[in-house]
N, C-alpha and C positions, 0 to 999 in steps of 0.2 A: 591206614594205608589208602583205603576208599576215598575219606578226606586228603590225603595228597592227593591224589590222582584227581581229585575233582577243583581241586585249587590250582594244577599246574592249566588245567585246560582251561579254567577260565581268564587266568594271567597271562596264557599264552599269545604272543604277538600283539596283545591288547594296545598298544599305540598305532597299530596299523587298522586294527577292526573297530577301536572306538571311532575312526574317523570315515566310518563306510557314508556312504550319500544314500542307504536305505534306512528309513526309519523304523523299520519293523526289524532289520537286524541291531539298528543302535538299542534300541528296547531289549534285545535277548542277550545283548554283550553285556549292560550294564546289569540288569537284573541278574545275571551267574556270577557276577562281583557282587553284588549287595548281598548274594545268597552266599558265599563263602566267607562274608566277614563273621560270622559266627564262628565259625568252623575252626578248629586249632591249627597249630601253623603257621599260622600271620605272625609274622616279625617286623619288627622296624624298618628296615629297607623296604619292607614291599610296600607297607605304608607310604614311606616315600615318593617310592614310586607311583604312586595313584596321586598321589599329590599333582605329581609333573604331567601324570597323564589329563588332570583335570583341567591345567591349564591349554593341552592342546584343542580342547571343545572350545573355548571362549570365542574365536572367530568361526571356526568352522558350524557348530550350533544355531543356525537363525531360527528356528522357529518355538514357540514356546512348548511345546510339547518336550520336544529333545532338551531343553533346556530346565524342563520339569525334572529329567530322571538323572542329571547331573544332579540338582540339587536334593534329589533324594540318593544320593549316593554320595556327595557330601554329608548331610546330616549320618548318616550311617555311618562314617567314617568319625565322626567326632563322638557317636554316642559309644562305639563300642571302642575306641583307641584315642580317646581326648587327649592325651596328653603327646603322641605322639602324631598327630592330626595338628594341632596345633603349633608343634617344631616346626614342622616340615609345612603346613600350608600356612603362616603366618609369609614366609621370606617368599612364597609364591604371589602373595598380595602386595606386596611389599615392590614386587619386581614391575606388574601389574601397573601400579600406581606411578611409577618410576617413567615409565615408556608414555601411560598415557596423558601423564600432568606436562609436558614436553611440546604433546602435539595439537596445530590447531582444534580449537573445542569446534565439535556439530554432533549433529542429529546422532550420528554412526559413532563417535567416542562417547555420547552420555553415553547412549542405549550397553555398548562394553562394559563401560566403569557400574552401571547400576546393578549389573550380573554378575561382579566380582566383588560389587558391597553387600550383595544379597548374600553370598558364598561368606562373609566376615561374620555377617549377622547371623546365621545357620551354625558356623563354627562359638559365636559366644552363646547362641540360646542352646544346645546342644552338650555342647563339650566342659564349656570354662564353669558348670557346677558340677563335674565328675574330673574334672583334673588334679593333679597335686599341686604342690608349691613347684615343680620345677615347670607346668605345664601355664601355670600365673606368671611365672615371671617372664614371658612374651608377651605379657599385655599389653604390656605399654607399648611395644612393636605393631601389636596388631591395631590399636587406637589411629597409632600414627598412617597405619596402611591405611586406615578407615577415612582420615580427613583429607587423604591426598586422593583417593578416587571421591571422595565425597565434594570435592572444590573441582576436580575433573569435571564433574554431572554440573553443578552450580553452572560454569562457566559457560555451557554450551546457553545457556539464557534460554530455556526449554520449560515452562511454567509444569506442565505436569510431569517432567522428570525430575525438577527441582520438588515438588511433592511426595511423587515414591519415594524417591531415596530421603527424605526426611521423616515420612512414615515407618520406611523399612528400620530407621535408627532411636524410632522411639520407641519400641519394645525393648531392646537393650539398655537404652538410657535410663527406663525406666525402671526396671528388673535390675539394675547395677550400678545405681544411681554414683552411690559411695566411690565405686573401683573409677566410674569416670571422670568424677569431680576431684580425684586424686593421680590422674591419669594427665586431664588437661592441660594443670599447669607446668606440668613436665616437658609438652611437647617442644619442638627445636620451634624458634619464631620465624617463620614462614607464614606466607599469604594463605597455606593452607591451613593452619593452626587457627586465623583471625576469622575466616571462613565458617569453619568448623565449630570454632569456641561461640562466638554469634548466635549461631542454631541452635545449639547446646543452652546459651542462656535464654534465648528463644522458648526452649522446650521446657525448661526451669519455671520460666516467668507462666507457661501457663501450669503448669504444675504448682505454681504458688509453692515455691522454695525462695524465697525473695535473702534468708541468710546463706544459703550459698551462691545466689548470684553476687552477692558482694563479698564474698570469700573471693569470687573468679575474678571480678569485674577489673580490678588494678593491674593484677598479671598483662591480662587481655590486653590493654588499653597501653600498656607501657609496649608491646608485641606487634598494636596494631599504629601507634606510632612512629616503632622500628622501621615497619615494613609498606608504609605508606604516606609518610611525611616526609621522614627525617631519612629518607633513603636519596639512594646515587642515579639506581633506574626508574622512571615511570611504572608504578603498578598499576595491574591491570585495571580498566573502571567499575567491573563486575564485584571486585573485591569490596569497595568503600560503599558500592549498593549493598550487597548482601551484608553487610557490616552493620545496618542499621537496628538490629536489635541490641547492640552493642553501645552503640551512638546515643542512643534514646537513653541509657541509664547516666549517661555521662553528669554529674554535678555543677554549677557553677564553679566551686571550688578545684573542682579535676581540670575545668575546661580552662580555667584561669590561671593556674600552677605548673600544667602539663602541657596542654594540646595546645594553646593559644600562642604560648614561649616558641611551640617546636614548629608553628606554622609560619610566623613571622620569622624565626631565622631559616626556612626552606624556602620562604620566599625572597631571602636578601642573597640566601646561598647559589640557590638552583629555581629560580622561577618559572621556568619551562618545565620544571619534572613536577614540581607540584600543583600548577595551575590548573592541570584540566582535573585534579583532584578535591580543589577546595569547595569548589559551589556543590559537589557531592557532601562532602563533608558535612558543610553548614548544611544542608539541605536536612540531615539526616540526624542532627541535633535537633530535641526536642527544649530548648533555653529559647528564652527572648535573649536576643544579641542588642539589645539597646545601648544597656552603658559600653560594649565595644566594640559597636557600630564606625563608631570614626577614627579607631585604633587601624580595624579591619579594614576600613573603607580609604585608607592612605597607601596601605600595602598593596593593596588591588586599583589602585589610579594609578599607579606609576608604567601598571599593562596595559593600562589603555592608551597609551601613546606609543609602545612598543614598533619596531620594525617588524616583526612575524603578525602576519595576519589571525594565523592562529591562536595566537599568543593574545589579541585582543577582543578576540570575538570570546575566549576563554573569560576573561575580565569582565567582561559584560554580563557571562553569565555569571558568575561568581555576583555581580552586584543585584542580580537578582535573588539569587540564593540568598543575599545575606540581608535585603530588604524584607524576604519573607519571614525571616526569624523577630522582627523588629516592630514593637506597638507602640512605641514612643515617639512622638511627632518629634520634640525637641533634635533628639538623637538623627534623628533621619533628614529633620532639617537645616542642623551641622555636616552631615554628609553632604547633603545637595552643594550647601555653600562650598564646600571644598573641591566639589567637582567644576561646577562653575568657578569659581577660583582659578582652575588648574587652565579652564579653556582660554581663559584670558591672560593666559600669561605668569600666573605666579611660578610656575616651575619650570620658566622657559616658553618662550614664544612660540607656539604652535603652528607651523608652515604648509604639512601636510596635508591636505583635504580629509584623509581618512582617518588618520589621527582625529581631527576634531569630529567629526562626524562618529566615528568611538566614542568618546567623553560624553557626547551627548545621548548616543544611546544608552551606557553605562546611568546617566542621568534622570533615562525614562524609565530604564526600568527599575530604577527605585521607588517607582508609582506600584508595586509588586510588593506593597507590604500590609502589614496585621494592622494599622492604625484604623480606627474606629472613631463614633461620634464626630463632635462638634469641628475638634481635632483634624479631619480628613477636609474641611474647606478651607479650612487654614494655611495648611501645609501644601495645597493645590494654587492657594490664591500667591504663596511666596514661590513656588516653583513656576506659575507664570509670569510673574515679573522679571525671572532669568533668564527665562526664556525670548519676552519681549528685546529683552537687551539684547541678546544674540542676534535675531532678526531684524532690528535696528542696525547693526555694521557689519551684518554679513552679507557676500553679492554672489558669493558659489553657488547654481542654483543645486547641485547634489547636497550640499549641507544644508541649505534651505530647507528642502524635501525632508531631508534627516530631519532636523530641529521641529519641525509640523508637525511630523508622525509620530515622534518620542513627545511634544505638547497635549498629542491628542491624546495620550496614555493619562497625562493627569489632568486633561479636561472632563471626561469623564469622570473622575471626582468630584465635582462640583455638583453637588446635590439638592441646596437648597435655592440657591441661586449664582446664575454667573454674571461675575463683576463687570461695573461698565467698563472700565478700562480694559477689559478683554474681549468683549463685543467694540469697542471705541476701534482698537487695535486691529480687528479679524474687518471689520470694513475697509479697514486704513490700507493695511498692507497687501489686500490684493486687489489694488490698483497704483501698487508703485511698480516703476520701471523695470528692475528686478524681477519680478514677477511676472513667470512666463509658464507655459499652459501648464507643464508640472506642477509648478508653486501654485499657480493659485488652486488646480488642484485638490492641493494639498493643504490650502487655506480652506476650502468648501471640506474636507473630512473635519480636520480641526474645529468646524463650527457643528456639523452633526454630532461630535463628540461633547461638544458643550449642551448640544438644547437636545433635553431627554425627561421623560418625565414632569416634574413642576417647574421646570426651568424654558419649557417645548414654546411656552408663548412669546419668551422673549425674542425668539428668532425668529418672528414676523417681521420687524424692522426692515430684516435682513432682507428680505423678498424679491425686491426691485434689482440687488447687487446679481440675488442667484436669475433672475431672468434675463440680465443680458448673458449673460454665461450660455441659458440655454437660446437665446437669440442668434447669438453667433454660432453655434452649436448646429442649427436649422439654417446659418446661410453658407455657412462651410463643411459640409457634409461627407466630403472626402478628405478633412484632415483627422485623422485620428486624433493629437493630441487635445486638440478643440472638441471634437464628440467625448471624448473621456471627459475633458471636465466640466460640458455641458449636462454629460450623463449625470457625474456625481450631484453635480446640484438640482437634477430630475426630482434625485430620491431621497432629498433633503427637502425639495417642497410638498413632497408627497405626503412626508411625516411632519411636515409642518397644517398642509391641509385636512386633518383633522382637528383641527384645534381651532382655522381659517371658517368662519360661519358663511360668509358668502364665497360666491365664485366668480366675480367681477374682476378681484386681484387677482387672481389664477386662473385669467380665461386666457393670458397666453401661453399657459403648462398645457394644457388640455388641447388646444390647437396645435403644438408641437407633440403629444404625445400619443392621442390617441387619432394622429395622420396618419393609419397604415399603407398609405399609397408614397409615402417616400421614405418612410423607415429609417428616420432618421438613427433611431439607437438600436436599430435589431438589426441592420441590414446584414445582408452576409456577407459583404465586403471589411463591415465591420466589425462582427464576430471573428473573420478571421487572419484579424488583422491586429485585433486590439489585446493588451495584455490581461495575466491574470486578474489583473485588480480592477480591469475594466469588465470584465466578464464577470465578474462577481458582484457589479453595480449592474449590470444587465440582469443579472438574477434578482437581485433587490426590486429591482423597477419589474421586472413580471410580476414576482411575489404581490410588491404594493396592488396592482393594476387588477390580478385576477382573483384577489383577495378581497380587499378595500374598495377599490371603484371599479367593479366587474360591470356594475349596472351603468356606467359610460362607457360602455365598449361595443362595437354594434354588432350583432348577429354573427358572421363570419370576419369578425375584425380578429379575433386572438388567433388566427393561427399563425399569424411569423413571431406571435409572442412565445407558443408554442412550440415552435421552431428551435428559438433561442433559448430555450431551458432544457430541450433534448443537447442543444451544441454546450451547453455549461454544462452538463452534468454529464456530456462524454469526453470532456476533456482530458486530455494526456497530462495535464497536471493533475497527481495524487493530491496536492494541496488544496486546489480547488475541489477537486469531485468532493472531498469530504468538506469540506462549509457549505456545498453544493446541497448533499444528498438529506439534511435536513431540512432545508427550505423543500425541498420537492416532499418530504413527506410532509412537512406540516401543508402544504400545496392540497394533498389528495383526501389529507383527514380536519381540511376546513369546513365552514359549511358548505356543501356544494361541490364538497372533493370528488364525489363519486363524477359527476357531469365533468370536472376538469380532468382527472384523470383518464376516464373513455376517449376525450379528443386530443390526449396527449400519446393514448395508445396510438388513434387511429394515424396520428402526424410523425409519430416513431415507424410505424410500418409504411410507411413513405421515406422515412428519415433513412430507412435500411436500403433503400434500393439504390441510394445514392451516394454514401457515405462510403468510402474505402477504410477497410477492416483489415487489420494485420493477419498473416496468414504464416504457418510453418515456424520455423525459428522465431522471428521477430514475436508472434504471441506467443509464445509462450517464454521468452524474458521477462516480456511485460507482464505476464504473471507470475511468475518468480522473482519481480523487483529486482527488475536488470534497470535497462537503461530505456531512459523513455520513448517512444515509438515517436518515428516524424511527422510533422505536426500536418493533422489533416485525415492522421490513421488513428481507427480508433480497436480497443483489443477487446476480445470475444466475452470474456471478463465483465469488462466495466458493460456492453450492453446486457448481457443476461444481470447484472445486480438493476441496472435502470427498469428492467420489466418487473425484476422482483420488488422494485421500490412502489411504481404506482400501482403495484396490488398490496400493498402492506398498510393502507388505510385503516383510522382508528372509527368504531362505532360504524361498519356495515351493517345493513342490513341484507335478508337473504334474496333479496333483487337485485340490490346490490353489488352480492358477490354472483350472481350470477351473469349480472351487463358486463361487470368486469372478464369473468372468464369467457363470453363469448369475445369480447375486443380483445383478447390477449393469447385469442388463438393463431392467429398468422406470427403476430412477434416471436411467439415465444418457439415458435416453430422455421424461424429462419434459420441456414446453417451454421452460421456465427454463433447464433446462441445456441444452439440444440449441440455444439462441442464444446462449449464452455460449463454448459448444466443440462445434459442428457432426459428425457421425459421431464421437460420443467413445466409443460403444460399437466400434466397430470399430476404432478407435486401437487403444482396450485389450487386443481381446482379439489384434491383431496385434503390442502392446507382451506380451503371457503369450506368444506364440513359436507361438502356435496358430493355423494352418488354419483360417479360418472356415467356410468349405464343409463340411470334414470334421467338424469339433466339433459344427454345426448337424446333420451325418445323424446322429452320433457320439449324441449328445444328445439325440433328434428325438423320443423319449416324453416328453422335461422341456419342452422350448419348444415341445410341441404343448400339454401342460400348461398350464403360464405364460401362452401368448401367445392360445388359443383354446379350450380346453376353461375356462377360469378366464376370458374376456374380460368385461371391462368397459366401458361407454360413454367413456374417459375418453382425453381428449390421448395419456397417457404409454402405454396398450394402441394403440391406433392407430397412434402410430410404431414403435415392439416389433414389431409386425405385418407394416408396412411393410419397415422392414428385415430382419427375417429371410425374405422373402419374395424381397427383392433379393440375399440373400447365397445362398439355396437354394432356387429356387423348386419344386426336384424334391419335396424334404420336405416343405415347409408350402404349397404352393399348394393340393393335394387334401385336404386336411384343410381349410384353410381352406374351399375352395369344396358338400363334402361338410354342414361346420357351417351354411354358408348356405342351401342347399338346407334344411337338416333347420327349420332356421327360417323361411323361404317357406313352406315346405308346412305352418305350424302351424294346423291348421284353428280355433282360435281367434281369425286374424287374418278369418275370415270373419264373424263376430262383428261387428267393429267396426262400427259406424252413421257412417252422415254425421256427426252431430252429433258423436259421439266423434271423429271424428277431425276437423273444425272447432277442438272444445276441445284436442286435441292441438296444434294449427297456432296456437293462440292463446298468445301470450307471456306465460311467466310473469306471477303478479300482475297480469293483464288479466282481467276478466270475461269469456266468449264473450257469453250474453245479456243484456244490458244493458235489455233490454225491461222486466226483476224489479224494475228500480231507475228506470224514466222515471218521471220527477213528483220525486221525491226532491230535486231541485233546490228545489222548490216549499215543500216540507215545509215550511219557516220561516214563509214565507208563509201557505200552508194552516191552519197551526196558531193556531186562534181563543183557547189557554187563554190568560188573563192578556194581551189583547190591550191595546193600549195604542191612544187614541182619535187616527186620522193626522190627520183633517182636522175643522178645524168647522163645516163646513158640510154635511157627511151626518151623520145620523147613526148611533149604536151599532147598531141594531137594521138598517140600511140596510149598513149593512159586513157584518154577521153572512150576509146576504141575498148580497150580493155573492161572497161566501167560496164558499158552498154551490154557486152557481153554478161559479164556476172550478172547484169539482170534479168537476162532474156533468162540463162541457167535455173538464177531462184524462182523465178517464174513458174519455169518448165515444171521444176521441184516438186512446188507448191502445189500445182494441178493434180500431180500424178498421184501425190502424198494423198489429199485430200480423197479422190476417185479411189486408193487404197483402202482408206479406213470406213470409208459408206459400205464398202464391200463386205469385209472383214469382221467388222465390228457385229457385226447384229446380234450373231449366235451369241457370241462373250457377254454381249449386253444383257441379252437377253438370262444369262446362267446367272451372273451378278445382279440383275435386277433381282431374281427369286431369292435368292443368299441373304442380300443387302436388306431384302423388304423385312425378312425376319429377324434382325439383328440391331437394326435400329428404331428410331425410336419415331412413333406416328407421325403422319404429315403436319405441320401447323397449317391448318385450314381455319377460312372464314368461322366456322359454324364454331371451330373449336375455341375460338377466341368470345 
C-alpha cells in the first residue's frame, strides 16, 4: 500500500512538474521516478506514459545537467522494463526523426537529434540484452529511427556533432555488430539509409571487417544509386559527401556495370538533377577514370554550352573532378581534343561569349590532374598549341582574358623547359591590336606562370616587353587599368631579378619603384580603386621589396608600402584576406620579421585613426558571413586577426616578444578591436610566455612613455591606461596620478571664463551665442531689394513702411532679450557650472596634450 501511495505521488501531474524552469526541482521529480521504477506496480501504460513524457524534455531541457537526469531515467527505464521501454520509446524516436529530418538542418536541430540518438543508444546498450523475442522484433524500427536522426545531425555540416554522434554509435555497432549488419540491408532506400550505411561501413573498415563490408557494399550502392543518380529530385549535396566511405570501396567492375550506365543515362535524362551531383561523385571515387575519361568528358561538354548558368559552371566543375581522378596523359589529352573540338564548331558553332568562355574554362581545369613525369610537358606543350589557336581568331577581349588565365593553369606545368613557340607567342600577342590593358594583363600572368624555377632564365628575353608596360605605367598614373598591368609586370621582373646579375637592365624597375614620392603602385587612389587581383599584385610587389631588396629602400621609404599591406589584408574581400594573410606571416617570420612587423604595428595604429570600421548591425553580418560591408568599411573581426597575425611570428626571441608586445599595446587596445577580442593585449603577451606584472615593472620607463607621458584624448590611450594600471598598479598608478596633479594645478586652467567654458560644453557644430544670429530667420523677409509686389491692395510705398517697422521691432527685441539674459543667467550659470564640472569629462588643455 505504502508503495502505491508513493508511485501515485510521484506520477502525479508529472507532465506538468517535469517541465518546471527550476533545476533543483527537475532533479527531485525525476529521481522519485527513477526511485519508484523498482517498486511493484509498474504496468505497461505507465511505462508508456513516461515514454511521452520523455519526449516533452527534448526542447524544453537546454542545459546538460537536466539533460543528464533524463538520460539516467531512460537507462532506468530500459534496464528494469526493456521490453516494454522499447514498444513504447522505439515509435517516440521514430516520430522524433520524422519532424526533424523535414526541417532546415542548423546548429539547434543537430544539437535535438544527437539527444534523441543518445536516448536510442541508452535504449540498445540497456535494454535490447534483457529483452525477449517480442522486445527484438522493434529493432529493426529502432535502426531505422537511428539513421534518420543520425542523417538529421550529418546534415547540419557541424564537424564535431558529426563526431558525437558517430562515437555515440560505435559502442552499439560494436557490441551488436551481427543484429546491425542484419538490420542494414533491410532499411527502406532513402538518403537516410546511404548516410547511415556509409558510417557503418566507415566503422567496419576500421574495425577490419573487410567480409562484411562486402556483404553490405552492393545493397548500399544499388540504394545509393536509387537515391542519388537515377532519381527525379536533386538530393541533397551533403548526402554524396558523406557517402564517401561508401565511394572509396566502389570496384572498376561496379563502377563500370552499375554507376557509370546510371550516370550517363541521368545525364541524357535529367541533367540539371544530376550535375551539381557528379563532380561529388567522381571526387569521392577512389579509381583512375583514365580509360573513361572521354566517355565521361562527352557527357559533361554538352553543359558547358548550356543556357543555365549554373548548369555550366556545374560542368566545369565536374571536369575538374574527373581530371583529378586521371594519370593517363593520352586519356586526358583525347579529352582536351574534344573540348577544343567542341569550341570550334564541331557541335555547332558557338555564338555566345559565355558559352565559349565555359569550354575553355572546362579546358583549364583539366590541368587539375594526377599525370606525373616526363608525361606532364607533353600534355602542357599540346594544350598550348590549342590554346595559341584560340587566341589567333579570337578578338572578345572577355574570352581573351578567359583563354590566358585557363593557359596559365597549364603553363605552370612546364617544368623542364618552356617552348619557344610559346615565349615566340607571349611576346607576339601582347602587342596585337586586340590586346588592351586586360589582355595584355593577362598575357604578363601567363608569362609568370611559365618562368618558375629552371625555366626563371628564359624570361630575361622578355624584360624590355615587361618595361614599357611599367613605363607607361609611371606616365599614366591615374588609369587604373594601365597601373594594374604595369603592376603585374613589376612582380614579374622582380622574380626575374634574381636570376638578373647586373642592375643596368633593371635600373628602370628600381627608378619606378622604389620612387615613393609618387607612388606609383601604392598610391591610395590606387588601392582604392584597383581590383582584387590588383591588390593581390600590390601584396606581391611588398612581399618582393621588403623581403628580397629591403636593402634598396631608403630609411623611411617603406611606409606607404606598409600602408598598402594593412589596406590588402583589411580587405572586405574574404578571398583576398586569405591569400593575403599568409604573405603577411611569412612577411613577419622572415629574416628581419621582427623590425617589419614593429613598423607595421606602428602604421596600423595610424591606419586605425582613419579607416571607417563597421559598427552595430553591419559588424556583426560581416562576422556571421552575411553580406560584405561597403567598400571602404572594414569589421572589427578582420583588424583584431591583422594584430594577431603580426604577432604570430616564427623563431622570436625573448626581445623580441617583448618589442612586439610593447608596439601592440595601442592596437590592440583600440575599440574595434577590444570588441571583437576582449583583453587581446593580455592574451598576447601571456601567448609571448611573459609575466605581465614583471614585463610592466620590467618596462615601466617605456609604458610610462607610451601610456602617460605621450597621452592622448583618445579611446585606444584610455584603455592602454586602464589596463596597464589593472596589470601593475604599483608602476603606473603614481605616475599616473603625479601627471594628474601636474595638470589640476596648471594655473592656466584659472584663466578660463564662464563663457569659455559654456562654449566648451557646447557640442561641436553648435553655436554657444545664437543672440549674433536672431533675426536671421527674417533676413528673407526683411530684405526689400528686388521686392516683388504680395498684395494689391496695399501698396509699394505701404510694404516699404511696413518692412522698416518690423525692423525697428526685432531690433527693439533683440536689445531687451539680450539685457534679460546678462541679468538672469548668472545664478543658473553659475548652479550648472558646478553640476556640469562634475559630470563631465576634463578640460582638453595645452599641457594635457
Amino acid at each position: 500500500m505504502a508503495d502505491n501511495e508513493e508511485l501515485v505521488r510521484a506520477l502525479k501531474d508529472l507532465p506538468l512538474k517535469i517541465q518546471t524552469a527550476s533545476k533543483t526541482e527537475r532533479k527531485a521529480v525525476v529521481e522519485n521516478v527513477i526511485k519508484v521504477l523498482s517498486k511493484s506496480g509498474i504496468v505497461e501504460p505507465v511505462v508508456r506514459g513516461l515514454c511521452k513524457v520523455v519526449q516533452l524534455t527534448l526542447l524544453r531541457y537546454r542545459d546538460s545537467w537536466s539533460r543528464a537526469l533524463i538520460r539516467d531515467l531512460v537507462s532506468s527505464l530500459a534496464s528494469h522494463y526493456p521490453d516494454w521501454t522499447i514498444r513504447h520509446l522505439v515509435p517516440v524516436l521514430v516520430d522524433i526523426g520524422a519532424v526533424y529530418c523535414v526541417l532546415v538542418p542548423t546548429k539547434s536541430t543537430a544539437e535535438t537529434g544527437l539527444i534523441a540518438l543518445y536516448w536510442s543508444t541508452l535504449l540498445v546498450e540497456h535494454g535490447l540484452a534483457k529483452c525477449t523475442d517480442s522486445g527484438k522484433a522493434h529493432f529493426q524500427q529502432l535502426v531505422e529511427a537511428q539513421s534518420v536522426l543520425f542523417s538529421a545531425i550529418i546534415a547540419a555540416n557541424i564537424a564535431k556533432k558529426t563526431e558525437k554522434a558517430y562515437q555515440l554509435l560505435g559502442g552499439p555497432w560494436k557490441r551488436y555488430q551481427e543484429l546491425y549488419s542484419n538490420a542494414v540491408p533491410s532499411l527502406p532506400q532513402t538518403v537516410h539509409t546511404v548516410v547511415f550505411g556509409a558510417y557503418y561501413i566507415r566503422h567496419l573498415i576500421e574495425s577490419k571487417n573487410q567480409d562484411v563490408v562486402d556483404k553490405l557494399k552492393g545493397g548500399l550502392l544499388d540504394t545509393f544509386i536509387k537515391v542519388a543518380v537515377s532519381c527525379k529530385v536533386q538530393p541533397p549535396i551533403y548526402v554524396i559527401k558523406e557517402a564517401r566511405a561508401l565511394l572509396t570501396r566502389v570496384t572498376h567492375d561496379e563502377f563500370r556495370s552499375q554507376l557509370l550506365p546510371a550516370i550517363q543515362k541521368a545525364m541524357l535524362r535529367n541533367p540539371e538533377i544530376i550535375l551539381p551531383c557528379l563532380g561529388h561523385i567522381l571526387a569521392g571515387l577512389s579509381l583512375d577514370l583514365s580509360q573513361y575519361a572521354l566517355d565521361i568528358a562527352k557527357t559533361i561538354t554538352v553543359n558547358l554550352y548550356a543556357k543555365d548558368d549554373a548548369a555550366r559552371e556545374q560542368a566545369c566543375q565536374a571536369c575538374r573532378s574527373l581530371a583529378a581522378q586521371c594519370s593517363d596523359a593520352s586519356a586526358l589529352e583525347a579529352s582536351l581534343n574534344h573540348l577544343f573540338e567542341v569550341f570550334h564548331g564541331s557541335a555547332g558553332k558557338l555564338t555566345v561569349a559565355t558559352h565559349k568562355m565555359s569550354v575553355l574554362q572546362g579546358a583549364g581545369n583539366l590541368s587539375y590532374n594526377a599525370v606525373t613525369g616526363s608525361s606532364v610537358q607533353i600534355l602542357a606543350i599540346s594544350a598550348a598549341e590549342h590554346f595559341i589557336k584560340v587566341l589567333e581568331i579570337e578578338a572578345h577581349e572577355k574570352t581573351l582574358i578567359q583563354a590566358l588565365e585557363m593557359w596559365s593553369l597549364w603553363c605552370a606545368k612546364f617544368t623542364n623547359q618552356t617552348p619557344p613557340k610559346v615565349i615566340s607567342w607571349l611576346s607576339k600577342g601582347i602587342g596585337l591590336k586586340t590586346s588592351t590593358s586586360g589582355v595584355r594583363t593577362a598575357y604578363i600572368e601567363c608569362m609568370a606562370a611559365c618562368f618558375h624555377g629552371t625555366t626563371l632564365p628564359q624570361g630575361l628575353e622578355l624584360v624590355p616587353l615587361l618595361l614599357k608596360s611599367v613605363e607607361k605605367a609611371v606616365q599614366q598614373p591615374t588609369q587604373v587599368p594601365v597601373v594594374t598591368e604595369g603592376l603585374s609586370a613589376v612582380c614579374l621582373l622582380l622574380k626575374l631579378a634574381t636570376v638578373e646579375t647586373g642592375d643596368t637592365k633593371l635600373s628602370p624597375l628600381w627608378s619606378a619603384v622604389l620612387d615613393m614620392d609618387k607612388q606609383t603602385f601604392v598610391s591610395e587612389k590606387f588601392l582604392t580603386q584597383a581590383s582584387d587581383e590588383g591588390l593581390w599584385h600590390v601584396m606581391q610587389l611588398c612581399e618582393r621589396l621588403l623581403v628580397d631588396h629591403c636593402d634598396k629602400l631608403a630609411v623611411s621609404g617603406a611606409g606607404p608600402l606598409h600602408r598598402a599591406v594593412l589596406h590588402c589584408c583589411a580587405s572586405p574581400s574574404a578571398g583576398l584576406r586569405q591569400r593575403c594573410r599568409p604573405v603577411l606571416r611569412r612577411l613577419v617570420s622572415s629574416l628581419g620579421g621582427t623590425h617589419t612587423a614593429r613598423h607595421l604595428l606602428q602604421e596600423l595604429n595610424k591606419y586605425l585613426d582613419t579607416v571607417k570600421i563597421l559598427t552595430g548591425e553591419n559588424d556583426k553580418e560581416a562576422k556571421e558571413g552575411g553580406e560584405p560591408p561597403p567598400s571602404g568599411e572594414v569589421s572589427s573581426k578582420i583588424l583584431s586577426d591583422i594584430v594577431v597575425t603580426l604577432c604570430s611570428g616564427s623563431n622570436l626571441t625573448v626581445e623580441d616578444r617583448q618589442l612586439l608586445a610593447l608596439d601592440a599595446l595601442l592596437p590592440s587596445h583600440h575599440p574595434a578591436v577590444l570588441s571583437a577580442a576582449p583583453d587581446l593585449w593580455v592574451k598576447m603577451v601571456k601567448y609571448f610566455k611573459l609575466d605581465i606584472y614583471h614585463f610592466i615593472e620590467d618596462f615601466s620607463q617605456q609604458f610610462i612613455k607610451i601610456a602617460i607621458d605621450d597621452f592622448k584624448v583618445t579611446p585606444s590611450y584610455e584603455n592602454a591606461v586602464k589596463t596597464l594600471v589593472q596589470a601593475n598598479p604599483e608602476v603606473m598608478l603614481q605616475p599616473l596620478i603625479s601627471r594628474t596633479q601636474a595638470a589640476l594645478t596648471d594655473p592656466n586652467l584659472l584663466r578660463v571664463s564662464q563663457d569659455d567654458y559654456f562654449i566648451y560644453l557646447t557640442p561641436a557644430g553648435q553655436l554657444y551665442d545664437k543672440s549674433v544670429i536672431s533675426g536671421k530667420e527674417n533676413e528673407s523677409v526683411l530684405n526689400a531689394k528686388n521686392m516683388k509686389r504680395e498684395s494689391k491692395v496695399y501698396s509699394y510705398k505701404e510694404q516699404q513702411e511696413e518692412l522698416a517697422l518690423r525692423r525697428e521691432l526685432e531690433e527693439k527685441r533683440r536689445r531687451e532679450g539680450a539685457r534679460g539674459r546678462s541679468r538672469s543667467s548668472l545664478p543658473n550659470r553659475r548652479k550648472l557650472s558646478a553640476c556640469s564640472w562634475t559630470r563631465r569629462r576634463p578640460l582638453e588643455t595645452p599641457s594635457l596634450r
